[in-house]
Biopython code that builds the backbone (N, CA, C, O; Angstrom):
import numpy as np
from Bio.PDB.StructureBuilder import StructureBuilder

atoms = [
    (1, "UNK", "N", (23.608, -20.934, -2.673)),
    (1, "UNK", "CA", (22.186, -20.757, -2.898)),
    (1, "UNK", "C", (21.962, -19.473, -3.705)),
    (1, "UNK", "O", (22.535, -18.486, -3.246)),
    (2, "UNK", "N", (21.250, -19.299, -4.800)),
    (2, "UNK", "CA", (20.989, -18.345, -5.169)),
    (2, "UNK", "C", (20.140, -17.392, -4.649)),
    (2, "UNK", "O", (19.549, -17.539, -3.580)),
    (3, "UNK", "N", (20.046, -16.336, -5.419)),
    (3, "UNK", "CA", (19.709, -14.851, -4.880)),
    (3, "UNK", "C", (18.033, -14.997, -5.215)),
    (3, "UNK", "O", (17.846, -15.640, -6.248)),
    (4, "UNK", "N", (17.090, -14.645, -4.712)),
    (4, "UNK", "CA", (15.973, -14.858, -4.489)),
    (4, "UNK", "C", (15.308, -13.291, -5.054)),
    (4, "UNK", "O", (15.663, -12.188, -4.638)),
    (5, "UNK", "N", (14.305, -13.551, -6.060)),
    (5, "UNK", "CA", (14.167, -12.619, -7.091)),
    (5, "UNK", "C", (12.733, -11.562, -6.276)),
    (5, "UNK", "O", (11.721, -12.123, -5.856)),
    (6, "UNK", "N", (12.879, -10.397, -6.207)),
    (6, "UNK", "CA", (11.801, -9.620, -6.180)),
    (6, "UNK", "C", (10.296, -10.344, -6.435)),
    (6, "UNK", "O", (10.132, -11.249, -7.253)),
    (7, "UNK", "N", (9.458, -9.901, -5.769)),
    (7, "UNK", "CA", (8.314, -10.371, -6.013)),
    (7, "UNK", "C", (7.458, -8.926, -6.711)),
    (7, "UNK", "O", (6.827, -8.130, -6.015)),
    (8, "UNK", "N", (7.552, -8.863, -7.626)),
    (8, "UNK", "CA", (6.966, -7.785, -8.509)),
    (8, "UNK", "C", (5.853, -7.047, -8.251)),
    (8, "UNK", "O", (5.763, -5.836, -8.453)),
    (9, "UNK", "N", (4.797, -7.919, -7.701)),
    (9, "UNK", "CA", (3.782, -7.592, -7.339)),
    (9, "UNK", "C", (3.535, -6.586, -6.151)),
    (9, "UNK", "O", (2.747, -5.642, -6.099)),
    (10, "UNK", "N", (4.591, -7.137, -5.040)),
    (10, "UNK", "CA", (4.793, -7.022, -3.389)),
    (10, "UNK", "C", (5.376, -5.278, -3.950)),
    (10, "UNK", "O", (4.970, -4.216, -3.478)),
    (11, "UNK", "N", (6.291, -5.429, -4.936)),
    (11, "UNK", "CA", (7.228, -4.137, -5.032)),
    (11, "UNK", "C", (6.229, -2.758, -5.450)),
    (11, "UNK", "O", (6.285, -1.599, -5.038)),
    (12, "UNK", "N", (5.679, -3.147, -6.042)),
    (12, "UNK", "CA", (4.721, -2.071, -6.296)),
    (12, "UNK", "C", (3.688, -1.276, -5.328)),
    (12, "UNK", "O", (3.197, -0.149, -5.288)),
    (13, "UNK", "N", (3.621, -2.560, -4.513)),
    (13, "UNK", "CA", (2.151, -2.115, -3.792)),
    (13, "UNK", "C", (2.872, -1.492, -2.490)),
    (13, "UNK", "O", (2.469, -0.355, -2.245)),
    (14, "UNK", "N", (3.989, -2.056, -1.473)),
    (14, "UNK", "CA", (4.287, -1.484, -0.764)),
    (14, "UNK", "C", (5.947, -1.338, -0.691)),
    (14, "UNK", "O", (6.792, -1.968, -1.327)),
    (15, "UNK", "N", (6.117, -0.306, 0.290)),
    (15, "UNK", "CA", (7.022, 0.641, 0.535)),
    (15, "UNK", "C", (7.579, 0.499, 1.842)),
    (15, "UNK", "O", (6.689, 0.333, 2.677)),
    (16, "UNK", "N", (8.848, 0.506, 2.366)),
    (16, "UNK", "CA", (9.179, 0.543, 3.814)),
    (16, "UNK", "C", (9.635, 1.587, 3.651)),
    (16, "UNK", "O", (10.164, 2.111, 2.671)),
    (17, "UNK", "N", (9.304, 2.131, 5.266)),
    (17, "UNK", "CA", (9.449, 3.891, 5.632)),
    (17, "UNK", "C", (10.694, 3.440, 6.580)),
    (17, "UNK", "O", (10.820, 2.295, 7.013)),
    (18, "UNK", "N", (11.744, 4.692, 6.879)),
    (18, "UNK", "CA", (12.994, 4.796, 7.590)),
    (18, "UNK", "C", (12.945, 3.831, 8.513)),
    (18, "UNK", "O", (13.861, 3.055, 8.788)),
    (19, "UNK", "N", (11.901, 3.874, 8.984)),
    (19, "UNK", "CA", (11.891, 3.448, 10.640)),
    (19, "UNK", "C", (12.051, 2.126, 10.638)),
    (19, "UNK", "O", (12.483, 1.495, 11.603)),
    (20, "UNK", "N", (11.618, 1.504, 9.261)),
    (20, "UNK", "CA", (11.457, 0.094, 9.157)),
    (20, "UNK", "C", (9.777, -0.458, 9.210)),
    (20, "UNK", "O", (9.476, -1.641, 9.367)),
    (21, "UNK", "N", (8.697, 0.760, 9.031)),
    (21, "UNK", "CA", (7.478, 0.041, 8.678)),
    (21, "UNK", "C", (7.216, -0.198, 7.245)),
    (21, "UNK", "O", (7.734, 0.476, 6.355)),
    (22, "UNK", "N", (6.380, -1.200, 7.041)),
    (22, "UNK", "CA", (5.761, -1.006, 6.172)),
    (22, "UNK", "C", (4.860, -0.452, 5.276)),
    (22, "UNK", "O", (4.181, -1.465, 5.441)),
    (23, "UNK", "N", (4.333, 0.070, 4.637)),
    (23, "UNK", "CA", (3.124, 0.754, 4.310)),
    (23, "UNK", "C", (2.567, 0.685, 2.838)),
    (23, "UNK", "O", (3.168, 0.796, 1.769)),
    (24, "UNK", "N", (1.173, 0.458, 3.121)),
    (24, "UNK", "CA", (0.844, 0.358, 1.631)),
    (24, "UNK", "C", (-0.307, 1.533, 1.603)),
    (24, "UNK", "O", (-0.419, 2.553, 2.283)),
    (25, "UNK", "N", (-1.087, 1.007, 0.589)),
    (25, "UNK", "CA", (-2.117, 2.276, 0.024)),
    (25, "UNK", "C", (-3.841, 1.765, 0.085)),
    (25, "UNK", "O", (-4.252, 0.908, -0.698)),
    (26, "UNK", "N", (-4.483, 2.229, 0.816)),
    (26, "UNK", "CA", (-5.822, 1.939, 0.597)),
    (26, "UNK", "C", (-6.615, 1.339, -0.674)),
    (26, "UNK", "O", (-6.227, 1.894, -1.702)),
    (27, "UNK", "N", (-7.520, 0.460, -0.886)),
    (27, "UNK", "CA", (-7.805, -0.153, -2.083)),
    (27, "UNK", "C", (-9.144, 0.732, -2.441)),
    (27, "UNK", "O", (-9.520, 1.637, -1.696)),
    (28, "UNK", "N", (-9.720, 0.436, -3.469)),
    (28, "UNK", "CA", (-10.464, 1.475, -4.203)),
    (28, "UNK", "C", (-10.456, 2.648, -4.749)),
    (28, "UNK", "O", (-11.275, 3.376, -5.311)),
    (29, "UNK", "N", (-8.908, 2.696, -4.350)),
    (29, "UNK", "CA", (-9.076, 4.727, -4.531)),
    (29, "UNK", "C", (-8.995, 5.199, -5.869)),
    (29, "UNK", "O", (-8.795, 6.409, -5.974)),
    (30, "UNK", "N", (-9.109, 4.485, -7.007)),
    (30, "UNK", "CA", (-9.460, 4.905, -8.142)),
    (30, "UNK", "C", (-10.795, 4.674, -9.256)),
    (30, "UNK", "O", (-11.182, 5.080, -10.352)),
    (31, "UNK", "N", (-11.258, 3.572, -7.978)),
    (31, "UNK", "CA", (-12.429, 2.898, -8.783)),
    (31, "UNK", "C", (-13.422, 4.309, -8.764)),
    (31, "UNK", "O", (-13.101, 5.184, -7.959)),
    (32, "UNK", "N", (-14.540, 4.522, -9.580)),
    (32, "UNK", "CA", (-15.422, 5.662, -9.712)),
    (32, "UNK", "C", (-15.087, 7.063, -8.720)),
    (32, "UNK", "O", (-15.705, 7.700, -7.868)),
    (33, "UNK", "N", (-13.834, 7.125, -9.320)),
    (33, "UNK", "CA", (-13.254, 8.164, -8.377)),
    (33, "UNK", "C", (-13.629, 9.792, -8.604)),
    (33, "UNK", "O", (-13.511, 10.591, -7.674)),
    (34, "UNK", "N", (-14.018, 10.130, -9.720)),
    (34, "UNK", "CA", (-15.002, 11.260, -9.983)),
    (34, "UNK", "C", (-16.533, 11.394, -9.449)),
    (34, "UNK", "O", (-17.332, 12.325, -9.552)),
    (35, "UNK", "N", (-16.640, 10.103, -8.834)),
    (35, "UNK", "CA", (-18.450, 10.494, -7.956)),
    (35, "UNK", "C", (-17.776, 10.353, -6.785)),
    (35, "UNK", "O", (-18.790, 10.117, -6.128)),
    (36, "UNK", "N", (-17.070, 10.312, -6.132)),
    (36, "UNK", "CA", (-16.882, 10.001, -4.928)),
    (36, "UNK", "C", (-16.342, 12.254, -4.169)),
    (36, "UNK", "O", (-16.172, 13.267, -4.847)),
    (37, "UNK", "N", (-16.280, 12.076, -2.766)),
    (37, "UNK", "CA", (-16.504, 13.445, -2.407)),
    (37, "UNK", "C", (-14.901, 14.158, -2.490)),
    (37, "UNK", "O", (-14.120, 13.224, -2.677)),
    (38, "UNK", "N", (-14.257, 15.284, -2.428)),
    (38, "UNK", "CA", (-13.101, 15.598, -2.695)),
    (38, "UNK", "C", (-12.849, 14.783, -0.901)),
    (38, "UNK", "O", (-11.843, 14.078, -0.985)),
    (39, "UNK", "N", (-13.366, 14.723, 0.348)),
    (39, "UNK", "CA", (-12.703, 14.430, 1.461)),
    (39, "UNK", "C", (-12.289, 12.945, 1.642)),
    (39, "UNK", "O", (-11.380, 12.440, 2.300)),
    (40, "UNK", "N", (-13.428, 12.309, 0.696)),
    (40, "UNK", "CA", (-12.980, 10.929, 0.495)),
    (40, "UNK", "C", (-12.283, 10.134, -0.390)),
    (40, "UNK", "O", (-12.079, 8.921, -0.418)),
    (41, "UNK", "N", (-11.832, 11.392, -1.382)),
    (41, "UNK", "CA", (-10.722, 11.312, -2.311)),
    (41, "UNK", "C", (-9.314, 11.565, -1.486)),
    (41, "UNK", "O", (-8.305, 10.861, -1.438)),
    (42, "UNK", "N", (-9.591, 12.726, -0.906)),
    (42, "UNK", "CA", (-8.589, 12.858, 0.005)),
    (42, "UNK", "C", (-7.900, 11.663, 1.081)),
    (42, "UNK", "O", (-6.695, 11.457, 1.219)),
    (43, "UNK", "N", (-8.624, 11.202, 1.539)),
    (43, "UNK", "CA", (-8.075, 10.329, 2.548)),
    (43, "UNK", "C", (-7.312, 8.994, 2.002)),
    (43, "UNK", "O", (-6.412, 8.357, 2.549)),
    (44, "UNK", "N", (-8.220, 8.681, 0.235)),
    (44, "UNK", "CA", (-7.594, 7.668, -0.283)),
    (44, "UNK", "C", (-6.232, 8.234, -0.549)),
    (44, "UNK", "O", (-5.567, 7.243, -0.246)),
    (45, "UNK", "N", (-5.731, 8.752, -0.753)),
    (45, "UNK", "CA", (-4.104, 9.506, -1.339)),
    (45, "UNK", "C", (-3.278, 9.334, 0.061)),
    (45, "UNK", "O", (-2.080, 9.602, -0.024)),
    (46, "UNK", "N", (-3.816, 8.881, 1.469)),
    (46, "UNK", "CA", (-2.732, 8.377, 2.282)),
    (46, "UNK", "C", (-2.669, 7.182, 2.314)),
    (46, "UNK", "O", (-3.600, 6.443, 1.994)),
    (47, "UNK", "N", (-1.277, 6.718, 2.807)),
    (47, "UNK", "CA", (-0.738, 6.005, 2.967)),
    (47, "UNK", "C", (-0.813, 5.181, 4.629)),
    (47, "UNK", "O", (-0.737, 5.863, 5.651)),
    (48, "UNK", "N", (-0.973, 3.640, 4.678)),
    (48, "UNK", "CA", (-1.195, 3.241, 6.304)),
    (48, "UNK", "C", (-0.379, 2.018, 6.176)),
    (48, "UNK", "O", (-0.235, 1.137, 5.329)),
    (49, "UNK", "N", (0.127, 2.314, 7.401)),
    (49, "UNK", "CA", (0.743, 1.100, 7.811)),
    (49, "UNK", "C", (0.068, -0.602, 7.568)),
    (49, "UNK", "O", (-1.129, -0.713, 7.303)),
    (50, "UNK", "N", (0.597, -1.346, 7.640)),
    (50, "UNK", "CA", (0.510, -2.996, 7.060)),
    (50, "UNK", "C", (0.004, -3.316, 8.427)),
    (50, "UNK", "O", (0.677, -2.752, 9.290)),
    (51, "UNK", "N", (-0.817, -3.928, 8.820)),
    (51, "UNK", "CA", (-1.542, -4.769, 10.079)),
    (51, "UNK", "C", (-0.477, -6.292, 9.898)),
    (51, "UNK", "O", (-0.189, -7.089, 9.005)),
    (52, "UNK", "N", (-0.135, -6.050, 11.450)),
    (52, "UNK", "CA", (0.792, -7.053, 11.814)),
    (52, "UNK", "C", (0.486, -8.550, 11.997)),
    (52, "UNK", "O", (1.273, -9.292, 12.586)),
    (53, "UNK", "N", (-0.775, -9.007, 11.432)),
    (53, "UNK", "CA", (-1.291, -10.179, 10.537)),
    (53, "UNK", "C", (-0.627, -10.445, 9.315)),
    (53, "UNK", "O", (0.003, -11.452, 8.990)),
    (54, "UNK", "N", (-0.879, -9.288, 8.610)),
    (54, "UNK", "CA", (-0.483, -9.344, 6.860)),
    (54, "UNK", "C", (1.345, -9.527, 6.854)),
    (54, "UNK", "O", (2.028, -10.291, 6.172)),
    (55, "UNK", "N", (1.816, -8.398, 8.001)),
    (55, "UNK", "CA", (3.275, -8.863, 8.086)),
    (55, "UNK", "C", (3.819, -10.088, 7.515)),
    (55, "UNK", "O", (4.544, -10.047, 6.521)),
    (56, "UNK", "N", (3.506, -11.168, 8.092)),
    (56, "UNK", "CA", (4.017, -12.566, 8.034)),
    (56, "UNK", "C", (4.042, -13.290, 6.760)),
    (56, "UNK", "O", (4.691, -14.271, 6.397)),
    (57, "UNK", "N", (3.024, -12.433, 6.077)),
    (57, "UNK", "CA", (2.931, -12.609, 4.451)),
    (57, "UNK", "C", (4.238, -12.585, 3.744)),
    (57, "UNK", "O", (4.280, -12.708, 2.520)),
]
sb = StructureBuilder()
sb.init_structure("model")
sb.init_model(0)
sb.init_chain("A")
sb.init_seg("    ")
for serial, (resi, resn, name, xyz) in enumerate(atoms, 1):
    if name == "N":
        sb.init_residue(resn, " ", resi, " ")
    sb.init_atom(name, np.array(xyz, "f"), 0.0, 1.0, " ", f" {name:<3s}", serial, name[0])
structure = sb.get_structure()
């Protein structure tokens, strides 16, 4: 059986951490990102774990 190719899309958006979670990146965080406040700029720049719904994806 062959080798089963990256999903390009998946690779970009998220990341597994040591432990074995997943994690991706909050959505919006660049849309009108100069009106928005430096604390809510801030919070977009972390990173959260994948909800164990989306897992199964």
């Amino acid at each position: 059986m062959p080798k089963l190719k990256t999903h390009k899309g998946a690779k970009s958006r998220f990341h597994i951490t040591g432990s074995g979670k997943i994690m991706r990146v909050k959505g919006g965080k660049s849309h009108f990102r100069r009106r928005k406040s430096k604390q809510v700029r801030r919070l977009f720049d972390d990173t959260i774990p994948l909800s164990p719904a989306d897992r199964v994806r």
